[in-house]
Structure formats: structure tokens, C-alpha cells
FISE-460025 format. One record per residue: residue in three letters; x, y, z of N, C-alpha, C, CB in turn. Coordinates in pm, whole numbers, plus 32768, in hexadecimal, padded with zeros to 4 digits. Glycine has a CB too. Example, Ala and Ser with C-alpha at 12.3 -4.5 7.8 and 13.67 -1.06 7.14 Angstrom:
% residues 2
ALA85277DC7830C84CE7E3E830C85287EB6830C846B7E418389;SER85057F1F82C485577F9682CA850A8003831385807FC4823C;
% end
This chain:
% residues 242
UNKEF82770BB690EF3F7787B6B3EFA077FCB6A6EF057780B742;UNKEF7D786DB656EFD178EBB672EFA27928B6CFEFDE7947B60F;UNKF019796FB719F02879D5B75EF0817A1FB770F01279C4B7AA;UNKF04C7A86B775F0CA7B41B774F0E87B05B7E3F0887C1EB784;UNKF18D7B41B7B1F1E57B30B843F21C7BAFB84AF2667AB7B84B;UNKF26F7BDEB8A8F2C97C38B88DF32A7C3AB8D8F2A07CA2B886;UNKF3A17C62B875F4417C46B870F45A7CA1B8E1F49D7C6EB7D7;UNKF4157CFCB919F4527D5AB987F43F7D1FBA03F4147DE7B98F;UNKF3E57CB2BA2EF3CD7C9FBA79F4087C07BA84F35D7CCABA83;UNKF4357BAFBA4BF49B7B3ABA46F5127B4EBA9BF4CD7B23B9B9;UNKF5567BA5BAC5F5BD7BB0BAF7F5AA7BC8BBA4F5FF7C16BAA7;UNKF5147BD6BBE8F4EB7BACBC3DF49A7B4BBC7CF4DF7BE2BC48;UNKF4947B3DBD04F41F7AD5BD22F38A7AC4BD52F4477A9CBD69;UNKF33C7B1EBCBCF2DE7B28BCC2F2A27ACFBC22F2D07BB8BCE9;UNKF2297AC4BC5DF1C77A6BBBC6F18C7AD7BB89F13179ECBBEE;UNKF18A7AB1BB0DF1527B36BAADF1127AFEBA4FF1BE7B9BBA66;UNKF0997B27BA13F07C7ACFB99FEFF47B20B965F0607A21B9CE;UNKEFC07B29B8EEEF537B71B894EF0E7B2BB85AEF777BC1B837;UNKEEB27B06B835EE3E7AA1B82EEE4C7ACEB767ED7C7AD7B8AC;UNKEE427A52B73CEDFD7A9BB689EDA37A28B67CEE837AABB5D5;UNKED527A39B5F3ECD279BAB5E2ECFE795CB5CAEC6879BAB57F;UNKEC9C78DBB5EEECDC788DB5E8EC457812B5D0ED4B7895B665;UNKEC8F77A2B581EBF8771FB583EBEB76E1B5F1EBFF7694B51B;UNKEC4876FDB66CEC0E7693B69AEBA27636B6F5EC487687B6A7;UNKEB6976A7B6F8EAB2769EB729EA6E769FB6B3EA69772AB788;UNKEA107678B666E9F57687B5E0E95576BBB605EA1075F2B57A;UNKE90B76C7B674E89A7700B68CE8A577AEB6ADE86276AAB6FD;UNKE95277C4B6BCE93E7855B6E3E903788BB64DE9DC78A8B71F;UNKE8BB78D8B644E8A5793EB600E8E779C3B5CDE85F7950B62D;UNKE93179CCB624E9737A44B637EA217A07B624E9427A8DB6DE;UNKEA38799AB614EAE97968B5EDEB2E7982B672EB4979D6B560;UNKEB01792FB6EFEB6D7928B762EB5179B0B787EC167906B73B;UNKEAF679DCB7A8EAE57A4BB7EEEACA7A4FB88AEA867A84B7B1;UNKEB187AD1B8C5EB3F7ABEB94DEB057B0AB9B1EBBD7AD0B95A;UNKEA8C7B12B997EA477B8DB9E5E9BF7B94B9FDEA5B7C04B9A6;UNKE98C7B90BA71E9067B53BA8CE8BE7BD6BA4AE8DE7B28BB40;UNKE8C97C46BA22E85F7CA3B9E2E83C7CA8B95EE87B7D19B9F4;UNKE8A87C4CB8FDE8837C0CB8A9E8267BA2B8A6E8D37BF2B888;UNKE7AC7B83B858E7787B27B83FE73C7AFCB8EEE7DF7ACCB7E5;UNKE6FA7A8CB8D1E69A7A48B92FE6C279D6B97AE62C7A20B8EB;UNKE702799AB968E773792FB974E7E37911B9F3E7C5794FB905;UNKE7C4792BBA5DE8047944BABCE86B78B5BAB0E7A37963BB3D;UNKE82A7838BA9FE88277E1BAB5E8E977C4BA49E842777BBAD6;UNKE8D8780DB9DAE9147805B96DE9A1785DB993E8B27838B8F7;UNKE97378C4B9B9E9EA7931B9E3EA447912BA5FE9A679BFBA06;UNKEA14789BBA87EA93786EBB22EAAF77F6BAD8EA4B7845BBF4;UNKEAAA77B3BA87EADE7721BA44EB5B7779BA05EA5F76BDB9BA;UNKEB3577D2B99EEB9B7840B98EEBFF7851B9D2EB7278A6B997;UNKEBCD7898BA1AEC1278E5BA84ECA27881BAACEB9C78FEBB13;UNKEC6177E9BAECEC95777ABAFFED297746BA9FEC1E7729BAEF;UNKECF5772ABA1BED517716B9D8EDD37799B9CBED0B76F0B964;UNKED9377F4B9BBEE12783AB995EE4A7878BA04EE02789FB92B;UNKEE20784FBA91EE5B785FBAC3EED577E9BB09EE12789DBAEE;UNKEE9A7761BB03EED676EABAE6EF4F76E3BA9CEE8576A4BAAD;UNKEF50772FBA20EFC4774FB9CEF0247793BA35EF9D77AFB94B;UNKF01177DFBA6AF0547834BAB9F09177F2BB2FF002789ABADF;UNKF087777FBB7AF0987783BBD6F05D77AABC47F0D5779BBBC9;UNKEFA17800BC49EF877821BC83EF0477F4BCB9EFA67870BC67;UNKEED277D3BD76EE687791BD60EDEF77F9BD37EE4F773DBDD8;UNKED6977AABD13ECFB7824BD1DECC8785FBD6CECA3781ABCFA;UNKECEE784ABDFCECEF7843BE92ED4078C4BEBCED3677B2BECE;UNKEDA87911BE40EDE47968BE8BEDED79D1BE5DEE47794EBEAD;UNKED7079DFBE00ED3B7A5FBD9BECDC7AA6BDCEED017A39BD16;UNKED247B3BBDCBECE17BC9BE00ECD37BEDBD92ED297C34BE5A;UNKEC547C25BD53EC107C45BCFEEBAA7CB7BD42EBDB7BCBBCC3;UNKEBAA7D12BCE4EB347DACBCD5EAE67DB7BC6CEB787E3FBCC6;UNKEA897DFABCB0EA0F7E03BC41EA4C7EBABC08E9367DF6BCA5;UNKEA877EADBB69EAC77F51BB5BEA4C7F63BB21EB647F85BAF7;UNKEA467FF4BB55E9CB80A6BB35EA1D80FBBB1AE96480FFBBC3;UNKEA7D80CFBAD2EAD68166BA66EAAD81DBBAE1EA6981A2B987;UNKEB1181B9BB6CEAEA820DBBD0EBA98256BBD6EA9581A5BC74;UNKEBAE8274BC38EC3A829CBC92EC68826DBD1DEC398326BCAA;UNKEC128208BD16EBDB81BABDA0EC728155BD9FEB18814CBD8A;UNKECA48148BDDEED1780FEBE1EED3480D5BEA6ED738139BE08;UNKED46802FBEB1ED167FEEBF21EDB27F67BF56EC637F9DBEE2;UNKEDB97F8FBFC0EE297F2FC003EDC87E8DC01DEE6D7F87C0BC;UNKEDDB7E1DBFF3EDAD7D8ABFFDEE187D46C04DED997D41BF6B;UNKEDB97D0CC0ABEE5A7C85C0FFEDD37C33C0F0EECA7C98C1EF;UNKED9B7BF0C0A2ED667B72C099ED097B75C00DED147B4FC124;UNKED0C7AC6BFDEECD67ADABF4FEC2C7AE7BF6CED067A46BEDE;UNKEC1D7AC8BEF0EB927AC8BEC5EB5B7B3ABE8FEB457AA9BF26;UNKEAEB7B74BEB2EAAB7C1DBE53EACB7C70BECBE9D17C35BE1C;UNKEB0F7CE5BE8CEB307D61BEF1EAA87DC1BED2EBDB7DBEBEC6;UNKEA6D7DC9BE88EA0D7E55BE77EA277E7CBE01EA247ED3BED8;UNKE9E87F06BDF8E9EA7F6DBD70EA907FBEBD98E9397FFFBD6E;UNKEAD77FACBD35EB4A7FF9BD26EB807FD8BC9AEBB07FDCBD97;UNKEC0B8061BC8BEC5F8036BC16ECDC7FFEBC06EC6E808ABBD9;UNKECE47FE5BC9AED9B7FD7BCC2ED987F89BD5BEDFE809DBCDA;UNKEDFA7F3FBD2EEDFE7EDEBDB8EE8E7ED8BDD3EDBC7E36BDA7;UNKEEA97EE5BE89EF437EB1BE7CEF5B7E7CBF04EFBB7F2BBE52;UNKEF807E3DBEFEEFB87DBBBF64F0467D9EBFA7EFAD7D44BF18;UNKF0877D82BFECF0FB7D39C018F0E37CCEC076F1557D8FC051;UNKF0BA7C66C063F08B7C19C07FF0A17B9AC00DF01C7C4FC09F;UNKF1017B54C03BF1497AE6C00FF0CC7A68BFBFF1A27AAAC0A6;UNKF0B47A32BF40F09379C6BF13EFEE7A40BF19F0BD791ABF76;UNKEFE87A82BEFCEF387AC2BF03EF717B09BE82EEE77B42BFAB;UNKEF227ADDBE10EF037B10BD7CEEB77B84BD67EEBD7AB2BD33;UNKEEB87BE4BD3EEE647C68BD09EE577C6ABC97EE927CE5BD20;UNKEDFD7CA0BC55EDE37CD2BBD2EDA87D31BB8BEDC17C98BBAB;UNKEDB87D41BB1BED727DADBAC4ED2A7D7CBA52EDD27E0FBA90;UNKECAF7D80BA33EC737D72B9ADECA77DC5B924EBE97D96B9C4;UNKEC897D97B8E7EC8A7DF8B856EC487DBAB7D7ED2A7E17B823;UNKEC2C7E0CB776EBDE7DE9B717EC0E7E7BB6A9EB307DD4B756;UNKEC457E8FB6B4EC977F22B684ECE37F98B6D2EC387F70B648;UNKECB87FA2B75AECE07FD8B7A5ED5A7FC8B7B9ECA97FCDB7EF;UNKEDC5800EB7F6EE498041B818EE207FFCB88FEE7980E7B813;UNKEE867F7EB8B9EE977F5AB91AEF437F4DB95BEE4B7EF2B90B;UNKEF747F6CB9EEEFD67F70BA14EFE77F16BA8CEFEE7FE3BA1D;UNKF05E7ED0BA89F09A7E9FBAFCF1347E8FBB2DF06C7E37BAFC;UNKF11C7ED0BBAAF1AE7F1FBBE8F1D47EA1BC48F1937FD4BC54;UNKF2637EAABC60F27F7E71BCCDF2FF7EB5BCEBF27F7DE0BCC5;UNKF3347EC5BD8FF3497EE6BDA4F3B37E99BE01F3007F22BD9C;UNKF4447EB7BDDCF4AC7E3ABDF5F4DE7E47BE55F5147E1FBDA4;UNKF4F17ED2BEDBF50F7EB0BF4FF4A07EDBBF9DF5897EDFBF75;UNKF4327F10BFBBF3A67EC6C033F37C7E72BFC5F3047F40C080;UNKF3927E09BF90F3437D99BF71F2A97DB8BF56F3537D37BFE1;UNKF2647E1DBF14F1EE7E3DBF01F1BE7E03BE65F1E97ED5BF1A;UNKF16E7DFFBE2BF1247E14BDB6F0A37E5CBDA0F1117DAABD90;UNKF08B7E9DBD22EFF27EFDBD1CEFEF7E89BC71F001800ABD0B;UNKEF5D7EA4BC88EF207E7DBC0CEEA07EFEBBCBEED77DDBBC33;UNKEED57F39BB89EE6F7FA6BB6EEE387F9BBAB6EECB804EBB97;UNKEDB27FE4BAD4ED867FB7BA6FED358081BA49ED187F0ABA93;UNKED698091B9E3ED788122B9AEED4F8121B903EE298159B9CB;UNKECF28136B90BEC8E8169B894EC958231B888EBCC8126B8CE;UNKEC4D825EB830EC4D82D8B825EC468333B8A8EBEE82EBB7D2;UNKEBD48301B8E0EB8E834AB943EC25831DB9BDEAC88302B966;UNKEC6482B4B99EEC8F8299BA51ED2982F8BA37ECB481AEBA94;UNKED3B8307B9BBEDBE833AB960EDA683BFB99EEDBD8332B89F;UNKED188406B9A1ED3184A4B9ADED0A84A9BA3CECD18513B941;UNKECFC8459BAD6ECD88451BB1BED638411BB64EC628429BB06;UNKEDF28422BB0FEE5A83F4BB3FEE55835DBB86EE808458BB90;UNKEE2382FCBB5AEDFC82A2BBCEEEA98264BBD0ED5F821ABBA7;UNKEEF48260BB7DEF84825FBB94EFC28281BBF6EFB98296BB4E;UNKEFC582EFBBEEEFF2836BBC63EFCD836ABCD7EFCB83EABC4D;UNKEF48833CBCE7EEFE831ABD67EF398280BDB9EE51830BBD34;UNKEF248232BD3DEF5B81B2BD80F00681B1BD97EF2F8130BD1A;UNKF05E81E5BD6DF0E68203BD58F0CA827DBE1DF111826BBC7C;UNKF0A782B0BE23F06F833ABE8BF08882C7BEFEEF9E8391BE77;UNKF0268278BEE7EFE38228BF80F05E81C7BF90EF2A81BCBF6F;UNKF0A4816EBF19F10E812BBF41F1708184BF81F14380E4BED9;UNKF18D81FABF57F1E9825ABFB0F1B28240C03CF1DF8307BF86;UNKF141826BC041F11282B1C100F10F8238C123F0648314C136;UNKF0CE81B3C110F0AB8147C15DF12880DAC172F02F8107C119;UNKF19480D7C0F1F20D806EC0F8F2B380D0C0FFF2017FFCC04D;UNKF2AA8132C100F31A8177C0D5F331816BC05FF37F815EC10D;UNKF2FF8134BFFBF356814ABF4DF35B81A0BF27F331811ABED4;UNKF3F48177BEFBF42D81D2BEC8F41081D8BE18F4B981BFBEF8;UNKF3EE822BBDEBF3F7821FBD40F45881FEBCF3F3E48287BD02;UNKF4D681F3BD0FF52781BCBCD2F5348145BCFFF58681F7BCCA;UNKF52C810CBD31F4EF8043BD71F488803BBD07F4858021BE45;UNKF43B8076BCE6F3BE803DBC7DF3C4800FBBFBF3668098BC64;UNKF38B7F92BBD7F3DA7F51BB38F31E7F57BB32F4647E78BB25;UNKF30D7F9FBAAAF2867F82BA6EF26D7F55B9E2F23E7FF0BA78;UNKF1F97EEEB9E8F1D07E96B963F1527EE0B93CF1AF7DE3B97F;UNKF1837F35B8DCF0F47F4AB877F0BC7F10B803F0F07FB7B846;UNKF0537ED8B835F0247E60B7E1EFE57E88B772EFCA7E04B825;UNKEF9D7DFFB72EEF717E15B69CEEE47E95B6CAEF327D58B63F;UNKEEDC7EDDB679EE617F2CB656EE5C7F4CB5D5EE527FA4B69C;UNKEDF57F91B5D4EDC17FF2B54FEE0D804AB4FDED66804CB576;UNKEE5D8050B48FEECE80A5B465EE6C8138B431EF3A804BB3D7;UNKEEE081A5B44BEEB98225B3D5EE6A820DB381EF1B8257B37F;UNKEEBD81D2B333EE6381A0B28FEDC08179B285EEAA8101B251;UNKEDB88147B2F0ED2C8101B30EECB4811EB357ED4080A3B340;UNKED0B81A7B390EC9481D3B409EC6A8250B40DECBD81C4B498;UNKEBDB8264B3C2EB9682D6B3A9EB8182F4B3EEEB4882E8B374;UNKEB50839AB422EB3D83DCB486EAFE8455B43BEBB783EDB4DC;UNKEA74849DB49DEA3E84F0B448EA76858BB4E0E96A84B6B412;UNKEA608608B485EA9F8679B4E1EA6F8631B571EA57872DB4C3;UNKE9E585F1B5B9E9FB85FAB620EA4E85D4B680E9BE85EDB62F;UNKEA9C8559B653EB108531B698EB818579B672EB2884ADB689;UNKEB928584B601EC2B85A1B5CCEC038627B61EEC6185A5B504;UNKEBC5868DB636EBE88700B694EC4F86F4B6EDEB828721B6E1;UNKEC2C8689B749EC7C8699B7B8ED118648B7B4EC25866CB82C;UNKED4F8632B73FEDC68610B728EE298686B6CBEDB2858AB6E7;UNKEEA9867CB737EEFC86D2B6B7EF26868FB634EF898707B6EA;UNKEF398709B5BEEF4E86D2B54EEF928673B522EF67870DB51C;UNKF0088652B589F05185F6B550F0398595B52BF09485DEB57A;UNKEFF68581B589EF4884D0B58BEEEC84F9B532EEBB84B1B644;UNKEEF6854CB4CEEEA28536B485EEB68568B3DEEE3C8568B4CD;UNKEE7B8500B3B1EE81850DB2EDEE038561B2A2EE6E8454B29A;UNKEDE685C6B2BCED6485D5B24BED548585B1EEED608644B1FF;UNKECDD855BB1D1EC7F8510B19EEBDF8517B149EC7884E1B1FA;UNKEC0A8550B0D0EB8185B1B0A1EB3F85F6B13AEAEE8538B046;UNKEABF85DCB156EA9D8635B1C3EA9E85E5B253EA0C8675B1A4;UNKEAF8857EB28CEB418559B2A1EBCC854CB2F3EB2F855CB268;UNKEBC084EDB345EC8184FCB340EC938470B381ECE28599B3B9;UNKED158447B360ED6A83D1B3B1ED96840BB3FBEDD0837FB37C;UNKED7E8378B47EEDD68386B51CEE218350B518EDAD8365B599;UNKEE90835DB56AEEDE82F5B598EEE182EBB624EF5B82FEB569;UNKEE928298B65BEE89827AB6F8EEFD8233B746EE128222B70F;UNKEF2A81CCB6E0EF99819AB723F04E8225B72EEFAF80F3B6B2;UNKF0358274B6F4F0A082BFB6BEF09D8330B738F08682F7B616;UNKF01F835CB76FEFF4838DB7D9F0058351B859EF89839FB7C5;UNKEFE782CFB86BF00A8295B8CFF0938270B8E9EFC6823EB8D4;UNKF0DF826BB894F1738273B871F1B882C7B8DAF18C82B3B7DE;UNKF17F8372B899F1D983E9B8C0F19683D6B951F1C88491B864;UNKF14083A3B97CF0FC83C9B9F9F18B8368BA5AF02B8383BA05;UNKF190831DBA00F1F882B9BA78F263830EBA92F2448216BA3B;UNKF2A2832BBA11F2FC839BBA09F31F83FEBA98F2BA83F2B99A;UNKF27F8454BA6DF28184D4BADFF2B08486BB5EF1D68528BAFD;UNKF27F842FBB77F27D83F7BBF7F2E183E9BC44F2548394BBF6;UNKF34783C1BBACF39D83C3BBEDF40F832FBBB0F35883CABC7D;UNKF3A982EDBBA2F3EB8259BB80F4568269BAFCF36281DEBB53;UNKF4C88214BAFAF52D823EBA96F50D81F4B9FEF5C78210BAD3;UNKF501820EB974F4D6821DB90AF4F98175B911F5118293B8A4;UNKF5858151B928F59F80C8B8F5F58F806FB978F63980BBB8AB;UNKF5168089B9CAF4E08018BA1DF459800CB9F7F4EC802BBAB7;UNKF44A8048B960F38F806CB929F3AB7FEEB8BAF3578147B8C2;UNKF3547F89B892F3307F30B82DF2D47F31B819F3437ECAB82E;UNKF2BE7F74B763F25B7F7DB71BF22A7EE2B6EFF2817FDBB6AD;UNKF1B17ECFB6FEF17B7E4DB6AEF1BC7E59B61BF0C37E49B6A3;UNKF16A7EC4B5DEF14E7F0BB571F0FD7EB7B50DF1CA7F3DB53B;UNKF0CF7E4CB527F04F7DEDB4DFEFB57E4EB4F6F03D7D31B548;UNKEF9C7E7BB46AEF0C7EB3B44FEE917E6CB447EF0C7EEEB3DF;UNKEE3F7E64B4F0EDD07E12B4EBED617E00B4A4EDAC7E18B537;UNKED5E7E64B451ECFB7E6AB3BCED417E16B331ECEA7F29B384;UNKED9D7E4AB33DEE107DF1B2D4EDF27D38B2DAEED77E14B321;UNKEE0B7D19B34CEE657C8BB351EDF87C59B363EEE17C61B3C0;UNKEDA97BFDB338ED387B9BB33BED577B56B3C2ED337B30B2B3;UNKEDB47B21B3E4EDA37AE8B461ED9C7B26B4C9EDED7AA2B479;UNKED897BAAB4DFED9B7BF5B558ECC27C07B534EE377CABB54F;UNKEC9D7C47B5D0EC247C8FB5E8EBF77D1AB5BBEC1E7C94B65C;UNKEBC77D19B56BEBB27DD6B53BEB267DFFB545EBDC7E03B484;UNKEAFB7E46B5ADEA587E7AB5B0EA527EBBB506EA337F15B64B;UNKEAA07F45B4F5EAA97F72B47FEA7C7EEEB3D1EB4F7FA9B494;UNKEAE87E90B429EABD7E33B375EA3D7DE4B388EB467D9FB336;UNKEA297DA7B404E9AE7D3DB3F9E93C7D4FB44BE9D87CB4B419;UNKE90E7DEAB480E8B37E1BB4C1E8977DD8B549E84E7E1EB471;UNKE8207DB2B533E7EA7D67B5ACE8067CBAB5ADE7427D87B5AD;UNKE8667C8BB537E8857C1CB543E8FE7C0CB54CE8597BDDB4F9;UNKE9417C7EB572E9DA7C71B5DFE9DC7C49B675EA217D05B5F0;UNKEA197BE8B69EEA527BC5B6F3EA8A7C20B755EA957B86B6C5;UNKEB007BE3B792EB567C30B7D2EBD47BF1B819EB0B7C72B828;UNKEC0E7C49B7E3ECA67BFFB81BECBD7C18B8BFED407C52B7C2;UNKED1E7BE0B8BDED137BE8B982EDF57BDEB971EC867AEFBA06;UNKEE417C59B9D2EE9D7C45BA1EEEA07C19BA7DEEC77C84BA2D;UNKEF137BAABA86EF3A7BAFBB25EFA07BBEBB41EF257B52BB71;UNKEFD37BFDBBADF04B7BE8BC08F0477BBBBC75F0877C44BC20;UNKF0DE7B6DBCB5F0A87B3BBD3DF15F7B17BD8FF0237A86BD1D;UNKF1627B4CBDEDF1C87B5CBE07F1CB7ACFBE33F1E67BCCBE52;UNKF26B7A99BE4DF2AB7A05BE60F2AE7A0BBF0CF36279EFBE09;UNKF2AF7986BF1DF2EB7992BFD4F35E79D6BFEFF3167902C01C;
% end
């Protein structure tokens, strides 16, 4: 089974891991997809769920999971199972897993190396101009003391420039830098945005790890953009160690 790892987060004692497709359910429809709003299939999506989290080391017993509404909604979890509608979850709370979906979306996960915290945020266009970064980075300040320079962040696979059309109504509310004209038109870069947002915040450039894998690109990753309504969805987790 593959799975995204990331090298920033190896040098602590937390679990990290990114879901890509995979055979080994051969009834999913959707290629190992991790998300009950996909498809009809509820039991299909926790057999899932199961295995790759099995890979991990992790039981299915200790997964906090959200239903995301491309909101700004950000929510503290001390126990698994479904938290509600939000885009960002964060925890300190030892062996309890969080996550983020994606299917093109800009997804992030922070941890935070002296209060022992983690966020799992999940930042699409709408959560990009609604700072949901900043917000969740905000609340770890007021609620744990973090500090931004304690923060090591994994920005995972999404949707590249190259790939992601946008008509004036979105591209409005981004500065130019994030964006390529495009006959009538333009390319985003959401992940490049969520970047500088860590930035402002505060967090230092070389505690930031780019995936940089384009989820439209790579056949094994989830792309709403390439396979419409017969995309899946990838699922992050993080989960801090005893």
C-alpha cells in the first residue's frame, strides 16, 4: 500500500500518513475512498478507513473525523469518532487521530513540538480566503500557548497552478501573485497561499514541507477536477504518540 509520508514530521513522536488509491477493496467504486459523502457505501468507507489505518499503527477506534463545508469553522476534539461540520480539528490528546479529506483541496497538518498539540486543516478556495490557517494557528495560540516558531507544517498533495481553473469569480478575491491569466480565465495557486498564510503567522519557512505532488497529475492520488463525481477521497491523519 502507498502512503504520503512526510520527512518533517519523522524526527518526532507523532503518526503521520496520506491515503492514495489503492485495489484493495475491489467493490469500492471510487479506489479506497475515505469519506462517507462520497458514494452510498458506508461499510465500504470504514473497511477503508480500517486498512489504512492498520498500516499506520492506528486503531479505527481512535479516529476523529468531520464532515468539511469549505467553512472557517475550527474545532478542539478529546475523543474519536464524528465531531460535526468543520474545516479544522486540533487535539492534544495522546493516541486520538484527526483528519482532513481531500480530493484536490489544500490540505494542512501542524504539529506543534513543545505543547504537544496537532491541527488537521482542510483549506480549499473558500477556507484559503476565510484564513482558516490563521484561525486554527489563532486558537492554538489562545487555548495551548503555541508558539509559531514550535510549529512544523505538512502541506499535502493538492491541485497544482497548472491545473486549476478559476473563472473572475474566485480569482477576485486573491492577490496576483496566486494567479496566472488564462484566456478569460486564470490559475490559482491555493497551496502557495496557504503557504504565505503560515508564513504571516509566523511559523519559520524551514519548519514548512511542501508535498508538491499535483492531485490532478498523479493517477494515484483523488482529483474531483479529473474524475468528477467518480472521485473518491483521500483522508490525512495525524496522531500524536504516548
Amino acid at each position: 500500500m502507498q502512503i504520503i509520508k512526510s520527512k518533517i514530521f519523522e524526527q518526532f513522536p507523532i503518526i503521520f500518513g496520506f491515503s492514495t488509491k489503492n485495489d484493495t477493496n475491489l467493490n469500492d467504486d471510487f479506489h479506497f475512498n475515505m469519506s462517507f459523502s462520497v458514494g452510498k457505501n458506508e461499510q465500504i468507507v470504514q473497511k477503508n478507513r480500517e486498512i489504512f489505518l492498520t498500516e499506520l499503527n492506528i486503531s479505527i477506534n481512535r479516529l476523529a473525523y468531520q464532515k468539511q463545508i469549505h467553512s472557517n469553522i475550527v474545532k478542539f476534539v478529546n475523543q474519536p469518532g464524528f465531531s460535526g461540520e468543520s474545516d479544522a480539528l486540533i487535539t492534544n490528546i495522546p493516541n486520538l487521530a484527526i483528519s482532513a479529506f481531500s480530493a484536490d483541496c489544500t490540505t494542512i497538518f501542524i504539529y506543534d513540538k513543545t505543547q504537544n498539540v496537532i491541527a488537521a486543516i482542510h483549506s480549499g478556495w473558500r477556507g484559503t480566503i476565510q484564513k482558516i490557517v490563521e484561525l486554527t494557528i489563532n486558537k492554538m495560540k489562545y487555548d495551548f500557548s503555541s508558539n509559531p516558531n514550535d510549529l512544523f507544517c505538512f502541506i499535502a498533495p493538492a491541485i497544482s497552478q497548472d491545473n486549476y481553473t478559476v473563472g473572475v469569480e474566485v480569482a477576485q478575491y486573491f492577490e496576483e501573485k496566486y494567479l496566472i491569466p488564462n484566456a478569460d480565465k486564470y490559475l490559482l495557486n491555493v497551496s502557495l497561499a496557504n503557504y504565505d498564510l503560515l508564513l504571516k503567522c509566523g511559523v519559520p519557512e524551514n519548519n514548512i514541507e511542501f508535498s508538491g505532488l499535483c492531485s490532478f497529475q498523479q493517477p494515484f492520488l483523488h482529483s474531483y477536477r479529473r474524475d468528477k463525481e467518480f472521485s473518491g477521497r483521500a483522508i490525512g491523519v495525524i496522531m500524536l504518540g504516548k
